[in-house]
C-alpha distance (Angstrom), angle and dihedral (degrees) to the residues before:
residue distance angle dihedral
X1 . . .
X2 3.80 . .
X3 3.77 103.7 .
X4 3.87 111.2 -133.2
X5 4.43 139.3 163.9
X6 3.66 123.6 -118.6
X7 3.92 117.3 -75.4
X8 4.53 97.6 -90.1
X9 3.37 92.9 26.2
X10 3.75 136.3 100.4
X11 3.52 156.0 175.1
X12 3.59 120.6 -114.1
X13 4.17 113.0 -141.3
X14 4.15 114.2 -142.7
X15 4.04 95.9 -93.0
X16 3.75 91.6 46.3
X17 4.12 82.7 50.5
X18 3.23 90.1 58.3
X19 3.79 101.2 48.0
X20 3.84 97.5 52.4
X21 3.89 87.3 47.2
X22 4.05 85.8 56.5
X23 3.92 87.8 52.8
X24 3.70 92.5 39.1
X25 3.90 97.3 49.8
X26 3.90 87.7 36.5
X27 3.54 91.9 58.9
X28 4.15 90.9 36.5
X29 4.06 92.3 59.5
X30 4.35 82.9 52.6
X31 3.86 94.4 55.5
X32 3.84 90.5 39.0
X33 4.04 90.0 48.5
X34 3.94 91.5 54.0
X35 3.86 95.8 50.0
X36 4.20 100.8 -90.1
X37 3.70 123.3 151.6
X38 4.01 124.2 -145.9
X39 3.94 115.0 -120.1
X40 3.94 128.2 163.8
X41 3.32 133.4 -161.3
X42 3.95 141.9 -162.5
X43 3.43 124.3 -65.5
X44 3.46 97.6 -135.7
X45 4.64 124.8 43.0
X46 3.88 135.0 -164.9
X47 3.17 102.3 -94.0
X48 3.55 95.7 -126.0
X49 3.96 88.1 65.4
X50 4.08 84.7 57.9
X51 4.18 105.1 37.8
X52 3.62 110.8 88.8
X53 3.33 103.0 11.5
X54 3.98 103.8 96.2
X55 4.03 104.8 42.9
X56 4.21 121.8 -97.6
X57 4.01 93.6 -60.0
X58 3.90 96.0 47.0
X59 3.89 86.9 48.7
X60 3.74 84.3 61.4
X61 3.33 107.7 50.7
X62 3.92 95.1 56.8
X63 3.54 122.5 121.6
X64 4.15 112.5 -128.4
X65 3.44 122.1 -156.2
X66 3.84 115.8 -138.3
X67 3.75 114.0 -122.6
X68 4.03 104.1 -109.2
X69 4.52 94.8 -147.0
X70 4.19 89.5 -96.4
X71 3.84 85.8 100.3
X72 3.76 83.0 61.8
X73 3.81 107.3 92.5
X74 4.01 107.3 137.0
X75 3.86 121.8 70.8
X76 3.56 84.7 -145.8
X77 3.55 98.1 60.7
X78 3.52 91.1 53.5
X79 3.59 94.9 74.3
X80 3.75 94.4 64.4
X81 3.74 90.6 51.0
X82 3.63 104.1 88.0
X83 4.25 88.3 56.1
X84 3.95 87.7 45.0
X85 3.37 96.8 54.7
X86 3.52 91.1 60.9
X87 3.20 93.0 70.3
X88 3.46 90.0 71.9
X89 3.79 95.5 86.0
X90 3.90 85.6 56.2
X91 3.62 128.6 93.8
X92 3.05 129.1 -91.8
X93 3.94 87.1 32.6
X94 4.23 84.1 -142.6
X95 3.10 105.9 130.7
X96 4.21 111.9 130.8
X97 4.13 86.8 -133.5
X98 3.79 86.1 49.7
X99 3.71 102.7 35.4
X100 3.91 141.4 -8.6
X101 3.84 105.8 158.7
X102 3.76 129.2 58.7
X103 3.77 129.7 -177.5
X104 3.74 111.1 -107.3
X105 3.30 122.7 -92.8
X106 3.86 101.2 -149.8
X107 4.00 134.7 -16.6
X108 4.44 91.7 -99.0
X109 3.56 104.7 78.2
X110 3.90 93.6 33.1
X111 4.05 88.8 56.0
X112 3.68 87.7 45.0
X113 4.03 93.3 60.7
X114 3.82 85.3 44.5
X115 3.95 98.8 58.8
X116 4.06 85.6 42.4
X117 3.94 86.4 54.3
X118 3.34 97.3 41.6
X119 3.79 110.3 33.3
X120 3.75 97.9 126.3
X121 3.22 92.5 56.0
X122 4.09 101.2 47.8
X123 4.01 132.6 84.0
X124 3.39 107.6 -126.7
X125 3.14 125.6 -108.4
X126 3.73 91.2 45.9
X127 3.21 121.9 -158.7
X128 3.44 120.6 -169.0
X129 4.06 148.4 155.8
X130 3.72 139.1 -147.6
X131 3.96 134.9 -172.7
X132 3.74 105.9 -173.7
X133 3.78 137.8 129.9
X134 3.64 124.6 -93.4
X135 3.92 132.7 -171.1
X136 3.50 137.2 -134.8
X137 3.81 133.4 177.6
X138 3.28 93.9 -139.4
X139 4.19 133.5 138.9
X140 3.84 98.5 -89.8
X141 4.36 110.5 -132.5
X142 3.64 130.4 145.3
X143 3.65 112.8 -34.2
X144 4.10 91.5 0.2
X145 3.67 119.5 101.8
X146 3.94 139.1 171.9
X147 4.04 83.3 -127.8
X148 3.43 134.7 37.6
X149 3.74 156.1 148.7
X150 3.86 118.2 -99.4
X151 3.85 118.5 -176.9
X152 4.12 105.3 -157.7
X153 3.65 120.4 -173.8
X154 4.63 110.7 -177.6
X155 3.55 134.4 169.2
X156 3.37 115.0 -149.1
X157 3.93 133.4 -163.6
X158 3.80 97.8 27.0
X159 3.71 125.5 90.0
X160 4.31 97.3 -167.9
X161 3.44 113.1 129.5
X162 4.11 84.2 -134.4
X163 3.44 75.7 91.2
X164 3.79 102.6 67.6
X165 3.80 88.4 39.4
X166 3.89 88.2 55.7
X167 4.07 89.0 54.9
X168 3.25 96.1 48.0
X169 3.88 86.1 56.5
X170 3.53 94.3 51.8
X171 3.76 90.5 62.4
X172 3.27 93.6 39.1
X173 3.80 81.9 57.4
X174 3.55 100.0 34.2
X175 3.93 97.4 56.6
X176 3.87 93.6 41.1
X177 3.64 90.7 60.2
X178 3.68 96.1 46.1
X179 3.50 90.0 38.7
X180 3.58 110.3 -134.1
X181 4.07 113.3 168.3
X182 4.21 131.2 -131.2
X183 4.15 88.8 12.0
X184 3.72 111.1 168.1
X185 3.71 123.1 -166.2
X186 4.24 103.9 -149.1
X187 3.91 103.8 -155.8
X188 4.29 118.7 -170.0
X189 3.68 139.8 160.7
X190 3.96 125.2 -112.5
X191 4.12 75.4 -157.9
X192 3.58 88.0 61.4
X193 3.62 101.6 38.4
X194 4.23 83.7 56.5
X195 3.73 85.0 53.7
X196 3.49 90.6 44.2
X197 4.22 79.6 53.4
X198 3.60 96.9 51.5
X199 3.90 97.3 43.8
X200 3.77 87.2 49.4
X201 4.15 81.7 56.3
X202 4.07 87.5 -111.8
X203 3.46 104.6 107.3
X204 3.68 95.3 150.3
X205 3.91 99.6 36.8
X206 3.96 86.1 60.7
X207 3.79 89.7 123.7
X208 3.90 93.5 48.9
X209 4.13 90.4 58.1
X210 3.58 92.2 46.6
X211 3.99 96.1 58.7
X212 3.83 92.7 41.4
X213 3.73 85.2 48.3
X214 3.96 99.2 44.2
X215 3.92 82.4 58.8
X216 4.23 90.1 59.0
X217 4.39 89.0 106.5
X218 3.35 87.5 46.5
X219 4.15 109.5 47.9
X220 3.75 98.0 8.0
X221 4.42 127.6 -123.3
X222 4.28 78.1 -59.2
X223 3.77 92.2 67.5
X224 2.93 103.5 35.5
X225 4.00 92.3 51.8
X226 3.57 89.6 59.6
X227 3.87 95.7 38.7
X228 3.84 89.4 60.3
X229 3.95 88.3 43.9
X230 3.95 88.7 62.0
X231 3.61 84.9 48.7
X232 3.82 88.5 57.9
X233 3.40 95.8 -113.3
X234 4.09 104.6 158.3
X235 3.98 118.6 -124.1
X236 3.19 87.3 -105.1
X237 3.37 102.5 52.5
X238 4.46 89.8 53.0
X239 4.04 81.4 55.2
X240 3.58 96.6 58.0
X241 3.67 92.9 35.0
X242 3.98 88.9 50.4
X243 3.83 90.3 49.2
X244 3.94 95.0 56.3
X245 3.79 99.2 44.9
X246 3.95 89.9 51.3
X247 3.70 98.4 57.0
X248 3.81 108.1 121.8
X249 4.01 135.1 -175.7
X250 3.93 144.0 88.7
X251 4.01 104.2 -30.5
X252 3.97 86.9 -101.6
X253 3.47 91.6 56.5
X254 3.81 99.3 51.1
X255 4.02 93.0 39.8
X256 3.75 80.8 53.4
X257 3.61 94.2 54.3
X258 3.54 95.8 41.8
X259 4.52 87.4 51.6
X260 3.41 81.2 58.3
X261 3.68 108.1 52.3
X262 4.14 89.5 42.9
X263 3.85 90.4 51.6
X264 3.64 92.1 50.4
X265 3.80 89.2 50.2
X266 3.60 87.3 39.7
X267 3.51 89.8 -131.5
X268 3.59 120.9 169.6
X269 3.61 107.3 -164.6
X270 3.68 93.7 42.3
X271 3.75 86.6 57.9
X272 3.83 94.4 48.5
X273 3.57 89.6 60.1
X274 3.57 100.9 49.2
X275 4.08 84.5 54.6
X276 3.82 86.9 56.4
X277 3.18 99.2 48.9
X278 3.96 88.8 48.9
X279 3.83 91.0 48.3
X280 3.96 91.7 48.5
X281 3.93 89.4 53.7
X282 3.56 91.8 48.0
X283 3.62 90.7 54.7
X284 3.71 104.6 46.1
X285 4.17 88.8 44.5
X286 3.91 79.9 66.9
X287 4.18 94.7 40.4
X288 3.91 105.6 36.3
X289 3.66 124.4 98.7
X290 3.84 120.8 -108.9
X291 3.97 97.5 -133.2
X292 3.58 106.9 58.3
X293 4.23 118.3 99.2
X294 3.56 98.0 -161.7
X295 3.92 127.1 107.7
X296 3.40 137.9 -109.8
X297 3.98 100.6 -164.3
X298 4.29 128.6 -174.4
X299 3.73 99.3 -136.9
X300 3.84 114.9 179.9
X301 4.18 91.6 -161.9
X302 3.56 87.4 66.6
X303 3.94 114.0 114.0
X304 3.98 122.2 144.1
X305 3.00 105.1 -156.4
X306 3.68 106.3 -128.9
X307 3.66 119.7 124.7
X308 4.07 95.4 -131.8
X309 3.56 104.6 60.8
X310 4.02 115.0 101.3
X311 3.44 105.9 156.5
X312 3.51 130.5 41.6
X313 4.14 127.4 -26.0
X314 3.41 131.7 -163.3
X315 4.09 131.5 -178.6
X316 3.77 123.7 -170.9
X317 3.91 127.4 -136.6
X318 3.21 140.2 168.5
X319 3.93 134.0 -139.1
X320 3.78 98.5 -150.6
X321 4.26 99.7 78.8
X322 3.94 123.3 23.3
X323 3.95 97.8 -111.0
X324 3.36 131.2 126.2
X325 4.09 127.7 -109.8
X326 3.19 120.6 -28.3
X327 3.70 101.2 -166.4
X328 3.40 144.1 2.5
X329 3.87 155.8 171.0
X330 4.04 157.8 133.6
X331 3.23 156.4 -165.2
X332 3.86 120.6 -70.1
X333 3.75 122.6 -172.7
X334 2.86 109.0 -166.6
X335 4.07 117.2 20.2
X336 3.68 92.3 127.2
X337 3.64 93.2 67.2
X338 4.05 93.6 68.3
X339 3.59 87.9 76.5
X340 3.87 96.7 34.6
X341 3.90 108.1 -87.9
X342 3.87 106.3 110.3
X343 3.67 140.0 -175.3
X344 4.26 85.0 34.5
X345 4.19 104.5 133.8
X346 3.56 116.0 -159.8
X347 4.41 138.3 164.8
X348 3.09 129.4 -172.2
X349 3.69 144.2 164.6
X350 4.08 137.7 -132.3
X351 3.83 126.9 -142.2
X352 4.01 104.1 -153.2
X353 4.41 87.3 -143.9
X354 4.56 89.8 -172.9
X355 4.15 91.1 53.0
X356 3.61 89.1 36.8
X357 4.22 90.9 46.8
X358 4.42 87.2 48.9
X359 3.81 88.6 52.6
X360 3.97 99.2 53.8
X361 4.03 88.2 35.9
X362 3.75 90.5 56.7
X363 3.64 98.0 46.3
X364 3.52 92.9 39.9
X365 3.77 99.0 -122.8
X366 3.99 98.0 143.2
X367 3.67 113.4 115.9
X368 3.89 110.6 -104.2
X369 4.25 82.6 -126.5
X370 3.38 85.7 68.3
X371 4.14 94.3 67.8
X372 3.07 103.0 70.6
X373 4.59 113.7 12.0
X374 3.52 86.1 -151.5
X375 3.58 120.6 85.1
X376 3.96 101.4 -178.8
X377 3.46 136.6 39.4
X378 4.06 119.5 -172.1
X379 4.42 110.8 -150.5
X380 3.60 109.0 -130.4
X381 3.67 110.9 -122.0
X382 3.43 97.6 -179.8
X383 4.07 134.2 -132.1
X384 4.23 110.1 33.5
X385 3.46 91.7 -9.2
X386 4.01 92.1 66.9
X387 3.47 95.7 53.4
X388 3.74 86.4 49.7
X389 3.79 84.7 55.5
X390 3.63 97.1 46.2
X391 4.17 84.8 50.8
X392 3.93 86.1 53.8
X393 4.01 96.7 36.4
X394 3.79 79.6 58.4
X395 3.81 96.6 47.1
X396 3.39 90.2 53.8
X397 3.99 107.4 48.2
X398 4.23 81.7 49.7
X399 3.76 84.0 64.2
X400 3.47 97.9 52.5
X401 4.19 99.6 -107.0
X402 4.37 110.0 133.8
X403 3.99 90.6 -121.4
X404 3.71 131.9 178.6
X405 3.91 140.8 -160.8
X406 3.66 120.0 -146.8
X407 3.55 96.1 -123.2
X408 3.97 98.9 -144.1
X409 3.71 135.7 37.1
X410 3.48 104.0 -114.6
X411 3.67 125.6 136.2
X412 3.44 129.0 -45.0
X413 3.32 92.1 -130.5
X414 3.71 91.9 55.1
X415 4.25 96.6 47.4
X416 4.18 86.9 51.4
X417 3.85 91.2 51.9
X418 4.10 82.5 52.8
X419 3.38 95.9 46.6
X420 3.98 90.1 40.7
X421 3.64 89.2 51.4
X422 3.75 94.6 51.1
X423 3.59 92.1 47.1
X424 3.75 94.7 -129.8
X425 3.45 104.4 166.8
X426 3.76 104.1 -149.3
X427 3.85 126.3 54.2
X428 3.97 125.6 -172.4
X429 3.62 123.8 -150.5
X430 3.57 110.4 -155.5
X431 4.20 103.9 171.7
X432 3.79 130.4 147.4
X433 3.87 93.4 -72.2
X434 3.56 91.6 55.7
X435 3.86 102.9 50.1
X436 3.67 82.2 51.3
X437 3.44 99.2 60.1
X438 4.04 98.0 24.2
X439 3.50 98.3 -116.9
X440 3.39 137.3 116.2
X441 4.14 128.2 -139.8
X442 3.75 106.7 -131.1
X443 4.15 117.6 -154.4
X444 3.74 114.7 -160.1
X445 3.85 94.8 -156.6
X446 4.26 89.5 -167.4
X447 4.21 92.3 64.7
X448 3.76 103.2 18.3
X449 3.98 88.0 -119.8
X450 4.18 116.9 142.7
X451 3.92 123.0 -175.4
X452 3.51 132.2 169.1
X453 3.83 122.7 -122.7
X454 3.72 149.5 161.9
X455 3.79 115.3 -94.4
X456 4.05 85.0 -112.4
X457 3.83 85.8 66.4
X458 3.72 98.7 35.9
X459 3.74 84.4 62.9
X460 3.66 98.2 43.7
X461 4.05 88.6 44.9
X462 4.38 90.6 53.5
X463 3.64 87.7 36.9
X464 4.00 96.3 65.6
X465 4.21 95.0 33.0
């Protein structure tokens, strides 16, 4: 049998490794530097923790784990089992005797169930972070897998809008560092999408517009216009929709625009979330760094479509590859409150690490350490020259450089292929001439250049590469 992996999945080679543990710990050092704790959670939830939590189309796309028989543990329920188990060709597949646990879908609503579990225990706010996998049965495609990595950073228990300023700081941050070119960070209002609802005369079908309008990327104005007509949304309605989500201008001049339209509608909400979006500006004017060139952009078409956001949202993309988001978040007031703690505000935002990994790989932004993790490798002469190698190997690691020994004396040809193939960029002779004189022949494989040195020098020479 051929072996193969799961359709969205994949296996991740050494180098590659390496490169998503430069983004991750990149992007770990930012949430540690503004105040954010680490916290995991399991794999796997109760499905009722996951159902109903992410709107009809994010209820589909969770992965349900089959009961396994342990759950079994009456006779009596055993005679019911044969008629349950039919249910198993029905949709939704939800049945407790089918299914009661899911993979999670993303790190929110798992955090959520922690701070409710563990209230008494927490600071508030609580700030924490999480790098974990999540699953999704989605279609795979470019940049869209069944798993991935999602890097969450929330604040829970505070409602200031220092917040959202903060987050926007930490991708200002985040992308900088990793330098990925022409990001903008969109920022919107769920307050001013309602508005948007109610001037549209669709109060109460608010969450209908915002899925058909989360999808505009994707299907363009055209499907979206006749998404939001199968959602009964009057002609109309789509005009005045269409005219709000194509205002354009500075971020004054659209949050001026948008005042305008609320007040005339005297729409409260809408209005609310204009001033939030004002305030949050204001506050990361006084935060952000001075040397970053990417955007931070109000954009009344933005929607995300999950149901917990309430306050503002923001998503991140960038300009420089065709792919999709590559981050994203919100506030959500009240997220607690599924699982029975109310009146506990929280936002938060979501670094999408595999979209963000295709981007640097295809414009070739990795760090050429990154190749190989090993920045040495010692030939193996053989006889008295190995132990002198395994003296120097030693040496070396004390100071700090990634070494390695060829472990057999084989040909040299055969060890510089290795070390070739690794693309190690550093190769140290160590042969009978050199134990003589106690010095070492170092190769640098990237010009073709070879000296000879004293081990003092050898160090000092890895040590600034």
């Amino acid at each position: 049998m051929k072996p193969s992996i799961p359709q969205g999945t994949r296996d991740f080679s050494p180098s590659e490794v390496r490169k998503r543990q430069y983004i991750l710990q990149t992007i770990r050092t930012i949430f540690e530097r503004y105040g954010y704790q680490p916290l995991e959670t399991p794999s796997m939830e109760n499905l009722t923790t996951l159902m109903g939590k992410y709107g009809e189309e994010g209820d589909r796309l969770i992965f349900k784990i089959l009961n396994n028989g342990l759950h079994e543990k009456k006779d009596a329920d055993k005679k019911n089992l044969n008629e349950e188990w039919q249910k198993l060709l029905e949709k939704p597949y939800s049945t407790p005797v089918v299914t009661e646990r899911a993979l999670r879908y993303d790190l929110t609503i798992p955090f959520a169930r922690y701070v409710v579990m563990h209230q008494h225990e927490l600071a508030f706010p609580f700030r924490r972070y999480q790098m974990q996998p999540v699953w999704r049965a989605d279609r795979p495609q470019k940049g869209r897998y069944r798993e991935f990595w999602q890097c969450d950073c929330d604040v829970v228990g505070s409602t200031s809008l220092i917040n959202e300023a903060e987050l926007l700081c930490i991708y200002q941050s985040a992308f900088h560092h990793l330098a990925v070119p022409q990001v903008t960070v969109k920022i919107n209002s769920r307050k001013l999408l309602a508005g948007m609802a109610a001037i549209a005369g669709h109060e109460s079908q608010m969450m209908d517009i915002t899925i058909a309008i989360d999808k505009l990327d994707k299907i363009g104005w055209e499907g979206v216009t006749k998404e939001l007509h199968n959602r009964g949304i009057d002609a109309e309605g789509i005009t005045k929709i269409q005219n709000i989500i194509s205002l354009s201008g500075t971020n004054d001049g659209i949050l001026e625009q948008l005042a305008q339209l609320m007040q005339e509608h005297q729409c409260t909400i809408g209005l609310q979330g204009v001033e939030e979006l004002k305030q949050t500006l204001q506050y990361y004017e006084t935060l952000k760094s001075s040397d970053w060139s990417g955007t931070i952009a109000v954009d009344a078409s933005l929607a995300r479509g999950l149901n917990y956001y309430t306050g503002i949202i923001v998503e991140v993309t960038t300009a420089a590859v065709k792919m999709g988001s590559i981050g994203g978040g919100g506030r959500y007031d009240d997220l607690t409150g599924l699982f029975g703690l109310k009146g506990l505000s929280g936002v938060g935002i979501s670094f999408g690490v595999d979209r963000i990994y295709d981007v640097i790989e295809e414009l070739g932004l990795f760090p050429e350490a990154l190749e190989s993790g090993c920045k040495a490798m010692v030939v193996n002469f053989g006889g008295e020259n190995e132990t002198y190698a395994l003296q120097v190997v030693q040496q070396l690691r004390n100071a700090g450089i990634a070494t390695e020994l060829y472990p057999d004396a084989v040909k040299f040809d055969k060890q510089m292929k290795y070390a070739h193939k690794r693309n190690i960029p550093f190769v140290l002779l160590l042969g009978d001439e050199e134990r003589a004189q106690q010095l070492i022949s170092i190769k640098d494989f990237r010009t073709g250049t070879q000296q000879k040195l004293p081990l003092a020098e050898v160090i000092q020479h890895l040590s600034n590469e």
